[in-house]
C-alpha positions in Angstrom: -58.0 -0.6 -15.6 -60.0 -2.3 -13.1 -58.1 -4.2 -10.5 -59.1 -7.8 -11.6 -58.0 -6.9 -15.0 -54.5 -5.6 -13.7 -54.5 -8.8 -11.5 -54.7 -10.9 -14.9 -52.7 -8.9 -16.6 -49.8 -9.0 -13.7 -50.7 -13.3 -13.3 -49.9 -13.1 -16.8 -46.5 -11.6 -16.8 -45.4 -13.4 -14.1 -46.0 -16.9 -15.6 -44.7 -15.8 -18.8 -41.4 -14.1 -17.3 -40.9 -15.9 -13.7 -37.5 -15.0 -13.6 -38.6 -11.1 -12.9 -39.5 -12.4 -9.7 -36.8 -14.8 -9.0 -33.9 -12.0 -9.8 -35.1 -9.5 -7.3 -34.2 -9.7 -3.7 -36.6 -7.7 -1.9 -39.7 -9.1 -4.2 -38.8 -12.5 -3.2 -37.6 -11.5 0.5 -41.4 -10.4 0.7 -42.9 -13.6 -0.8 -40.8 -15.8 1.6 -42.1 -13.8 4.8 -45.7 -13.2 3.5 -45.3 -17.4 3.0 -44.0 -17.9 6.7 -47.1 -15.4 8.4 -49.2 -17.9 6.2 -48.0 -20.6 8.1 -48.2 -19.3 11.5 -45.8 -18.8 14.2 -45.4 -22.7 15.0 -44.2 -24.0 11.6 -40.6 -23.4 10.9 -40.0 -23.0 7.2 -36.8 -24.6 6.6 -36.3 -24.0 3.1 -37.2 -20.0 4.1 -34.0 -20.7 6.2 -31.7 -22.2 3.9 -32.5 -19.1 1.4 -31.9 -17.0 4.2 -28.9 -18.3 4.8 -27.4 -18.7 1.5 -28.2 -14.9 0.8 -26.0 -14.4 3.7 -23.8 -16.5 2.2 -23.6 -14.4 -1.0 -23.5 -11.0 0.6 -20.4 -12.2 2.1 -18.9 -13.7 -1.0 -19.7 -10.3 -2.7 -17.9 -8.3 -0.3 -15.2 -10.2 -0.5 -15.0 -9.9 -4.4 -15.3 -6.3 -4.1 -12.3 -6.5 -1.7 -10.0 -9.0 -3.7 -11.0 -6.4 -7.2 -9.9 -2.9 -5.0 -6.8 -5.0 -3.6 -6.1 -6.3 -7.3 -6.7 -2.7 -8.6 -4.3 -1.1 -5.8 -1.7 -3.5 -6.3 -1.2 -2.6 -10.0 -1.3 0.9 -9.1 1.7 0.6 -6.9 3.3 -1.1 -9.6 3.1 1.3 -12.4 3.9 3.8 -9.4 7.2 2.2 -8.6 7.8 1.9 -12.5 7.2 5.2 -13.3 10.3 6.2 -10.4 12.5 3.6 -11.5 12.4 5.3 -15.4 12.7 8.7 -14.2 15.7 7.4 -11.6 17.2 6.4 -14.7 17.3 9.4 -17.0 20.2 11.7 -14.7 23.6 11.7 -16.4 25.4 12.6 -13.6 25.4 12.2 -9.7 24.5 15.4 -8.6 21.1 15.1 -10.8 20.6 11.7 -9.7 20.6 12.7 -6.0 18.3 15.9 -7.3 15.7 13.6 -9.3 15.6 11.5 -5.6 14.4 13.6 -4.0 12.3 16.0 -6.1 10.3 14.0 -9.2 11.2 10.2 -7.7 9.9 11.2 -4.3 6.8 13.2 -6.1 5.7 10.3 -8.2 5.8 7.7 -5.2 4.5 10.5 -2.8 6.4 10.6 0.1 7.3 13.7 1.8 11.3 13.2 1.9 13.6 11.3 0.6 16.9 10.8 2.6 20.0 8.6 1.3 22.6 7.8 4.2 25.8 6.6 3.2 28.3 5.1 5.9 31.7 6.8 5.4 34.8 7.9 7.1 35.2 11.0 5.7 33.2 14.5 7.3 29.7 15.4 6.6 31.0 19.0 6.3 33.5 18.1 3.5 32.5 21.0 0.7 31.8 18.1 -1.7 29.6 16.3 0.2 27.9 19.9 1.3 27.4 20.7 -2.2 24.7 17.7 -2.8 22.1 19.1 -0.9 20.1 17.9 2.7 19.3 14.3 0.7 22.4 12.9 1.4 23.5 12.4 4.8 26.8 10.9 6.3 27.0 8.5 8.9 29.7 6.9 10.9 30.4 3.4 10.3 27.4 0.8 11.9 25.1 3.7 12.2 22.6 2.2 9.9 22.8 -1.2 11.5 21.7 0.5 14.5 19.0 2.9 13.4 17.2 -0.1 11.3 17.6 -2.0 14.8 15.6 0.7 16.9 17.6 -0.6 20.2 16.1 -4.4 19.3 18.6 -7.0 19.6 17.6 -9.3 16.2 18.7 -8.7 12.4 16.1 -6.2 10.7 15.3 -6.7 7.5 16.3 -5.5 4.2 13.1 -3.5 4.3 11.6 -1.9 7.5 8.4 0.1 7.3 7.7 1.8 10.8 6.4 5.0 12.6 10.0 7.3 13.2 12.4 6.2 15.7 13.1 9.5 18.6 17.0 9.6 16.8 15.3 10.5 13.6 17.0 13.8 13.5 19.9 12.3 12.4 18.4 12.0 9.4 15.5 14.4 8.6 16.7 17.4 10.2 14.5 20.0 10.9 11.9 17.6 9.2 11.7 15.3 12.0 9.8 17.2 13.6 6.5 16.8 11.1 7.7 13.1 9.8 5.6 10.5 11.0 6.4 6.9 9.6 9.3 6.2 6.9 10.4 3.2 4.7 14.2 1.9 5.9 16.0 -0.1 2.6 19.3 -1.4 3.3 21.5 -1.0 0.3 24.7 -3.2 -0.8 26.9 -1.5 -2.8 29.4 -4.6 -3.1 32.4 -6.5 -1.5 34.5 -3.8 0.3 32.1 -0.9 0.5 30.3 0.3 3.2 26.6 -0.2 3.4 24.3 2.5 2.3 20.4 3.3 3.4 17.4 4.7 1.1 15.2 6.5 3.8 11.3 7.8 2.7 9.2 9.8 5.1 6.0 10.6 5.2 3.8 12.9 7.4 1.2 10.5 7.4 1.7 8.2 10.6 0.1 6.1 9.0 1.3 5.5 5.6 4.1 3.4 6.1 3.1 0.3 8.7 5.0 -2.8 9.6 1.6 -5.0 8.1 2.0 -3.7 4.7 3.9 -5.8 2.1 7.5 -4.1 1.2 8.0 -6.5 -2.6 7.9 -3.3 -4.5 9.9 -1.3 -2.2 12.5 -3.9 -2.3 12.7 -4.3 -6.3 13.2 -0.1 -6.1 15.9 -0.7 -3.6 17.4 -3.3 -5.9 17.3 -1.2 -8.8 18.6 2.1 -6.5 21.6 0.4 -5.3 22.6 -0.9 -8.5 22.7 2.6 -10.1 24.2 3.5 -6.8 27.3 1.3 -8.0 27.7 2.8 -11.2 28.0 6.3 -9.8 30.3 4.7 -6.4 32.5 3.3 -9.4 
C-alpha cells in the first residue's frame, strides 16, 4: 500500500471514529505540541494550557481514587480481621482456654506477636493459680496500669494507646521485651468495685502500631474482651 493510499485510508478512520484520537493521551499529547511548534515560540496556546492543566488535574484526582479504593479495601480487611477474633474469643468454655485462645489463635488471626492481659490485684503473681495460666497473664499492683499507659506524662491517656514500647516494658513482656517494638494499650472496665484490667498486643514491627493510626476497631475488641472478661470475673 502506497503511502497516499494509507494516508486516505488513516484520514478515513479518523473522521469516521474521532474518538480513537480523543481517548488516547499520548496521541493527543503529540498533536497539541506538534500544534504549539506550528505556531512558533511567541504564541502562547492557552487552550494547550488549560488541557495541560486539567490532565494534571485528573492525574491527581486518579491517585487519589486509587488511594480512597486501597484505604476502603484495607478498612474492611481489618474489619473482618477483628470479627474473625471476636468469634474465636467466643468459643472457650472455660477461663483457662479463654486466656489460651488470647494468646495463641486470637493473637494469630490479628497478627501480633504477643498478647499480654494485666490484671490489677492484691494477691501474688506467684500464687500457684495464677502460675498455672501461663506468661499471658500478668499481675500488677494496684495503679500500675494507670502509670504504664501514662509513660511518665502528666494527662489522662486514653482508652486506647498505640505507641513504640515504653523502657518498663519488661514488666510485661518478659524476656520478650527485648525483640517488642510497638504495642496496642486497651484499658478495660470490669465494673463498679473491680480493679481495672489492661489488654496489651506487641509486635516486633516498630512500626505497626503508631499513635496516627485510628484505634475504632481496637476499641470495639476491647469492649467485647472486657465484657467476656466479666463473665469469667463473675
Amino acid at each position: 500500500m502506497s503511502d497516499a493510499a494509507f494516508a486516505d485510508q488513516l484520514r478515513e478512520k479518523i473522521i469516521s471514529d474521532p474518538e480513537v484520537i480523543l481517548e488516547d493521551r499520548d496521541l493527543m499529547r503529540a498533536l497539541i505540541a506538534a500544534n504549539e511548534a506550528a505556531m512558533g515560540a511567541n504564541i502562547v496556546d492557552l487552550r494547550g494550557v488549560a488541557m495541560a492543566r486539567l490532565e494534571a488535574r485528573l492525574d491527581r484526582l486518579e491517585d487519589t481514587h486509587r488511594s480512597v479504593i486501597a484505604a476502603a479495601y484495607e478498612n474492611l480487611a481489618g474489619t473482618n480481621q477483628v470479627h474473625r477474633a471476636v468469634l474465636k474469643l467466643l468459643d472457650p468454655l472455660d477461663f483457662e482456654s479463654f486466656l489460651k485462645a488470647l494468646h495463641t489463635e486470637v493473637a494469630e488471626i490479628l497478627r501480633v506477636d504477643c498478647v499480654r492481659l494485666v490484671l490489677e490485684s492484691l494477691h501474688n503473681e506467684n500464687d500457684p493459680a495464677l502460675r498455672r495460666l501461663g506468661d499471658v497473664l500478668c499481675v500488677a499492683e494496684p495503679g500500675f496500669i494507670q502509670e504504664y499507659m501514662r509513660a511518665g506524662r502528666q494527662a489522662q491517656p486514653r482508652a486506647v494507646v498505640l505507641r513504640q514500647t515504653s523502657p518498663h516494658s519488661g514488666a510485661i513482656y518478659g524476656e520478650a521485651a527485648g525483640w517488642i517494638r510497638s504495642e496496642a494499650l486497651m484499658r478495660l472496665d470490669f465494673g463498679p468495685g473491680r480493679l481495672p484490667g489492661l489488654l496489651v498486643m506487641g509486635a516486633e514491627d516498630p512500626h505497626q502500631f503508631k499513635p496516627a493510626q485510628g484505634t475504632d476497631l481496637l476499641a470495639f475488641f476491647a469492649g467485647v474482651f472486657e465484657r467476656a472478661m466479666r463473665r469469667w470475673l463473675g
